[in-house]
N, C-alpha and C positions, 0 to 999 in steps of 0.2 A: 705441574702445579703452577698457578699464575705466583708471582712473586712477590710479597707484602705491597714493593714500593716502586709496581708496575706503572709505563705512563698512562696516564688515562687521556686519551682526548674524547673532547666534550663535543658536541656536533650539535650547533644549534641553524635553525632554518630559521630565517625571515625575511617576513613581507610586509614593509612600513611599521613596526615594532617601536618606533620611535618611544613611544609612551613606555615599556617596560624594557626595553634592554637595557637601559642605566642599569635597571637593579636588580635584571637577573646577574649582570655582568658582575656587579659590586658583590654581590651576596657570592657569587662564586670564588672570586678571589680572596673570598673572607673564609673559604675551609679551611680544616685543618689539613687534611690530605693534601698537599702542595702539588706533588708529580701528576702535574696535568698540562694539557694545550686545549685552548679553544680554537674549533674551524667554525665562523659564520659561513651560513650560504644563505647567500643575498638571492632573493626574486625580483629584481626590478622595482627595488623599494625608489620613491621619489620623494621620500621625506627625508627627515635626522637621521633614521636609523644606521646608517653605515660612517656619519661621521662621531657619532657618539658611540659606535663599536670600538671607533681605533683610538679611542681614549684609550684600551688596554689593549695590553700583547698577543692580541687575537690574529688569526688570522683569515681571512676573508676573500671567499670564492664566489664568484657572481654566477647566475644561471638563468638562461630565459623562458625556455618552457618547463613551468614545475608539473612534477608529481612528487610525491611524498618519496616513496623509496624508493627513486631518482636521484633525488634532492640528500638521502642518505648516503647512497652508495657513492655519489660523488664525493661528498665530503669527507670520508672512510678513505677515497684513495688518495685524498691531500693531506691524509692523517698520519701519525707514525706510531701509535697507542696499541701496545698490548689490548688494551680493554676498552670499550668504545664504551661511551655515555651520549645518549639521545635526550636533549632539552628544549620543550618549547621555550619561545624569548619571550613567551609571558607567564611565564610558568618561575617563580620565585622561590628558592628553596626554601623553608623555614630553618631552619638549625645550621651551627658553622660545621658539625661532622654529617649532614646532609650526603656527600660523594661518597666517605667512610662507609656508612652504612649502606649506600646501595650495590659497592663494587663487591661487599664482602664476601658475600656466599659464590662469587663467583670462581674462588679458591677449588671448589666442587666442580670438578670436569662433566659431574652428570649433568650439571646444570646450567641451557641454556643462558639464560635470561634470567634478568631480574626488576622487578616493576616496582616502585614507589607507590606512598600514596599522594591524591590531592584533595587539597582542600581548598571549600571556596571561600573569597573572599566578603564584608560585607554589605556589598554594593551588586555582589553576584545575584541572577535575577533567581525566583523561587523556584522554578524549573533547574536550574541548574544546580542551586544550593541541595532540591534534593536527590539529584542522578548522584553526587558527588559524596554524600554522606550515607546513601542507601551502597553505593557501590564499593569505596573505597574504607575496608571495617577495622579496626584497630587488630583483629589476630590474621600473624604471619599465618602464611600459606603457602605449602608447596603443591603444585599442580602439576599433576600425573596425564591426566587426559584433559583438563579445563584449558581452555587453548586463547583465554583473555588475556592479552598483551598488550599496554599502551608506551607509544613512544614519544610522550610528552614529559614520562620520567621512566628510562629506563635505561637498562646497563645490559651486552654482554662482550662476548670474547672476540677477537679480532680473527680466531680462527676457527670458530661454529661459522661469525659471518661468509668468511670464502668459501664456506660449503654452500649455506643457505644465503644468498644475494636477497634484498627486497625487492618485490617486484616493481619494476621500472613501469608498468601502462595502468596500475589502476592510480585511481583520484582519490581513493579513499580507503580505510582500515590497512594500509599494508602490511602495520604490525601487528592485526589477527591473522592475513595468512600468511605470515612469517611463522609465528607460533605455531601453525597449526601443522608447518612442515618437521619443525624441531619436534613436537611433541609426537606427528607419526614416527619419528627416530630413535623413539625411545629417550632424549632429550629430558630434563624438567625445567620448569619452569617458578618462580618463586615471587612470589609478595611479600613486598618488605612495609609495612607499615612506618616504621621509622624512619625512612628516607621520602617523608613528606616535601612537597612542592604546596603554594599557592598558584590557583588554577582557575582565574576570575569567570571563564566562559564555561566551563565543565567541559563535558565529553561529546554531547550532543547538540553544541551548537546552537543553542536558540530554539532547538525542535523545530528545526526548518524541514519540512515531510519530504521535498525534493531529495536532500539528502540522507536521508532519514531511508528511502524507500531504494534506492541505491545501493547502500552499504547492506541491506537487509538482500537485496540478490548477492550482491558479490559472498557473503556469508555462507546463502544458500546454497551456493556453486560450489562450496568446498565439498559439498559429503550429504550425503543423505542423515548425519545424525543434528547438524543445523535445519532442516527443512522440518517448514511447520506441517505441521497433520489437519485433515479437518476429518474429525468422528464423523460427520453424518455420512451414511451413504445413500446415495439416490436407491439404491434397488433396495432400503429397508425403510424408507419413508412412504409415509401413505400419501399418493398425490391424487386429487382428483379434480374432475376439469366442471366446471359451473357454469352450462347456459343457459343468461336471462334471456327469457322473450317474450315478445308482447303482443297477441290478439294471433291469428293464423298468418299461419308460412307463406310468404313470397310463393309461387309458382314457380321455377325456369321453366318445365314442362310438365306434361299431366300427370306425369309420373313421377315427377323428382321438384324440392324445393330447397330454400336455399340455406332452413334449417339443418338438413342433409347435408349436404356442402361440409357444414362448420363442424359436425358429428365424424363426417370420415375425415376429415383433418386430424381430428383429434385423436380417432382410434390409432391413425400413423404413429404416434408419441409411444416411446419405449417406456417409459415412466407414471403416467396419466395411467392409475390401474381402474379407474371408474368416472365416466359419466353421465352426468344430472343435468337432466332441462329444469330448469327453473321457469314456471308458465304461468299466465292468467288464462289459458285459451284452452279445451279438453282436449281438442284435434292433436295435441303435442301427446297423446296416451297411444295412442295410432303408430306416430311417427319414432314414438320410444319402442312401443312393441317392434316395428318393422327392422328396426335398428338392434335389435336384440339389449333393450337400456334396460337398465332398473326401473321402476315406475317415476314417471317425474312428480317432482313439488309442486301443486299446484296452489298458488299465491292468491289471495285476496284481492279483486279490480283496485282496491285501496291502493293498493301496492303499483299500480300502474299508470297512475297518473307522472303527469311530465314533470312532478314535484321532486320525484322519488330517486331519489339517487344510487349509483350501483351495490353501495357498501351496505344497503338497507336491505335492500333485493337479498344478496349473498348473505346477510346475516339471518334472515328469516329461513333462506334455505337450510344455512348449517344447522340452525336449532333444529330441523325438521329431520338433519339427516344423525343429528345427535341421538334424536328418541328413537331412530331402528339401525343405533350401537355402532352407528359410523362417524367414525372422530378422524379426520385426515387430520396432515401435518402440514403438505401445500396443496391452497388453492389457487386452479389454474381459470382466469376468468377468460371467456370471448362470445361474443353476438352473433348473430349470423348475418349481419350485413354489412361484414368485410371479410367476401367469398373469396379475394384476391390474396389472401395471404397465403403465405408461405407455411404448409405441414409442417417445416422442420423448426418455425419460430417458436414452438411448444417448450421441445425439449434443451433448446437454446436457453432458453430465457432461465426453463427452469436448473438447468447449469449452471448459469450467472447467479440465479439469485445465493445457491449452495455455496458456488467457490468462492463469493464475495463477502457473505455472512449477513445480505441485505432480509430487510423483514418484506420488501415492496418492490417489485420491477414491473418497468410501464414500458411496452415498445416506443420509441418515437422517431421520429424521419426530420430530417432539418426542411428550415422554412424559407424558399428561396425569394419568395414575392415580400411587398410590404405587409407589417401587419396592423392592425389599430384597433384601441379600444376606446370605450366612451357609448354613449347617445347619439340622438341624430341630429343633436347642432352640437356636439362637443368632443371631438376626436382626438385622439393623442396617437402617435406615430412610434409604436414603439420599437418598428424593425424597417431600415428605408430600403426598401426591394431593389432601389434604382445604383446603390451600393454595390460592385463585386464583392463578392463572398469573402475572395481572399483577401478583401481592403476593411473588412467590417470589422471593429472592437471585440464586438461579440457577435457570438450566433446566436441563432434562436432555432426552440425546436417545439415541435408538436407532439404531444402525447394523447392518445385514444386508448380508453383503457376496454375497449368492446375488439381490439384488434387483438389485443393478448397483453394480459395481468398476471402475473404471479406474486402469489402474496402467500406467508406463512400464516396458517389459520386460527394462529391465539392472536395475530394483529391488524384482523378486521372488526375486531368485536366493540371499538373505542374509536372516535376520533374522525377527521379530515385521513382517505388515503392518503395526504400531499404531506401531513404535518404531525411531528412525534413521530418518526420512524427512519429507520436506515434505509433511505432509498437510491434505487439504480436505478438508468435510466438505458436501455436498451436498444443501441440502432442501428435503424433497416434503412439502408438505403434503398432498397426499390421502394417507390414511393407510391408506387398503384399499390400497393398492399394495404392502402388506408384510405381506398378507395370507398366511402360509403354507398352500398347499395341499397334501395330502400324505399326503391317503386321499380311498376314494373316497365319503365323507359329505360330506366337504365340497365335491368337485367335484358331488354333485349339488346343493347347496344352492347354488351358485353357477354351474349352466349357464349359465343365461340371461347372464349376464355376459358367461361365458366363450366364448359363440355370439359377443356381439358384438365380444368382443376378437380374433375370430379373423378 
């Protein structure tokens, strides 16, 4: 059993803290629990912070390349505490029995760890006010399998630590998978709500997504019971492929066009369980029969003028494919006058859009020339071609949505595809693949191609 009036060293880490170590330092020294040491571990602060630390009887380890539980375990070996206490230096305790109550339950051998809570300050910004008040709840809690551990207020034993070290290489959450080693050990873990800190930035940092999406792998990597799920499965969603086209099919030879091309592409697709021509032209009843299709939609010349944009095209289809009791779930758009594409960019796309939760995915190819828009006396330069790639600000990229569209089919029915929606953008570096074909000079200058794409 640890001993009432064990020492406690306190392990605080900072990096230019100048602004709050005065008064975590003050407010420490103001417990009533006395048997304690502080170790600072300094990061190459270049401000106050290390000469207003030895204001008090601290002591202070320098260190140059940090990680988190790096930066612990070293300070742990300059320690001499029964009982180790983890404090960020801006992390202010509230109350003077603040140490009292977070070492206490650690009397309990079952019991790893022990976490405080925090509270934000009020200048703390709204995002963090409410991670802080939704996460940290006024009733204790012991945790049997919950593997949340923060070491901006936390306490355990100096001898669970030389079982379990913190891991020395990641950048982030150390103290989740610390907890998550103790609590496979049969270990627990506890919340103490009354050994509150003030905790000005929260937990999450500003919602900065960089690290936000980091921490969210390292999590994942512990176990399959952190990894998220996604319900939908490809093989139970109704996908079907939609192509528009306009007047009669290109040629490549007397027997075969380039409608055909885009048709056996499609059938390739594991997931594409029906294709629709979408026509103004009846020749497409021909080439639906030979193709063994369902009958195509055959659309209004209305519908075909160069006004008429694609989401109109496809919307008119689905109502049509609505009245004979076919309701997909994705729509997969492509033309047939980009014969060059890739068969497998179907079931790519429609991958991405699944695993990513997008409502819209647009293939696109980066744009390596200049580009401009405007009239014919007033151009604007918006991508300078004469620029290396790897010297440019930004890139620019092309999207064709006649090359391959995937779109969920309750979110065609509203709207610009470009705007109100989750969208992906999906890219193909071979760049012939957005090759417009679209007379017939260029289907002979690219037979041979289009022999073997068939």
């Amino acid at each position: 059993m640890t001993k009432k009036n064990s020492l406690v060293s306190i392990i605080i880490r900072t990096k230019n803290e100048e602004r709050w170590i005065d008064l975590c330092l003050k407010k420490i020294f103001e417990q009533t629990y006395t048997n304690f040491e502080v170790v600072i571990v300094d990061n190459n602060s270049n401000d106050k912070t290390v000469l207003r630390a030895k204001k008090y009887p601290v002591k202070i380890v320098k260190v140059k390349d940090f990680f988190p539980g790096k930066a612990i375990n070293i300070g742990i070996r300059k320690s001499k505490g029964k009982i180790i206490v983890c404090l960020s230096a801006h992390c202010i305790p509230v109350s003077n029995d603040w140490l009292k109550k977070l070492i206490f339950d650690l009397k309990n051998r079952k019991v790893a760890g022990v976490y405080g809570m925090q509270k934000p300050l009020s200048f703390s910004s709204d995002f963090d006010k409410r991670d802080l008040l939704n996460l940290f709840g006024q009733d204790k809690k012991i945790q049997k399998k919950d593997t949340f551990f923060h070491n901006a207020n936390s306490a355990f034993r100096r001898e669970v630590w030389k079982k379990f070290l913190f891991d020395e290489k990641t950048k982030h959450i150390e103290d989740r998978i610390w907890a998550h080693k103790v609590i496979q050990k049969g270990y627990k873990i506890i919340y103490e709500p009354k050994a509150s800190v003030y905790h000005w930035h929260g937990i999450n940092q500003e919602m900065d997504p960089g690290r936000c999406s980091r921490i969210v792998n390292i999590l994942e990597s512990l176990g399959s019971e952190f990894k998220s799920k996604n319900i939908e499965k490809l093989s139970s969603l109704n996908c079907i492929a939609i192509v528009p086209s306009i007047g009669k099919s290109l040629l490549i030879d007397k027997n075969f066009n380039l409608l055909q091309v885009t048709i056996n592409q499609l059938k390739r697709s594991k997931f594409i369980k029906k294709i629709i021509l979408s026509t103004d032209h009846t020749s497409s009843k021909k080439i639906a029969k030979k193709e063994k299709l369902d009958n195509p939609v055959i659309r209004p010349k209305s519908l075909s003028d160069n006004i008429i944009d694609h989401r109109t095209v496809v919307n008119y289809t689905l109502n049509h494919l609505e009245k004979r009791k076919i309701f997909p779930d994705i729509v997969v758009i492509a033309t047939e006058n980009y014969p060059l594409r890739s068969s497998e960019i179907f079931d790519k796309m429609i991958k991405y859009l699944v695993k990513n939760n997008y409502d819209i995915v647009f293939a696109c190819c980066k744009e390596k020339g200049t580009i401009l828009s405007g009239d014919k006396k007033d151009k604007t330069i918006l991508n300078e071609g004469e620029v290396p790639q790897n010297l440019r600000e930004k890139k620019t990229f092309i999207s064709k949505i006649g090359v391959c569209c995937v779109a969920r089919a309750s979110k065609l029915r509203y709207g610009s595809l470009f705007h109100g929606k989750r969208i992906g953008y999906y890219l193909v570096n071979d760049t012939s693949q957005f090759l417009d074909i679209s007379d017939v000079n260029l289907i002979n200058k690219t037979k041979d191609i289009l022999n073997y794409k068939m």
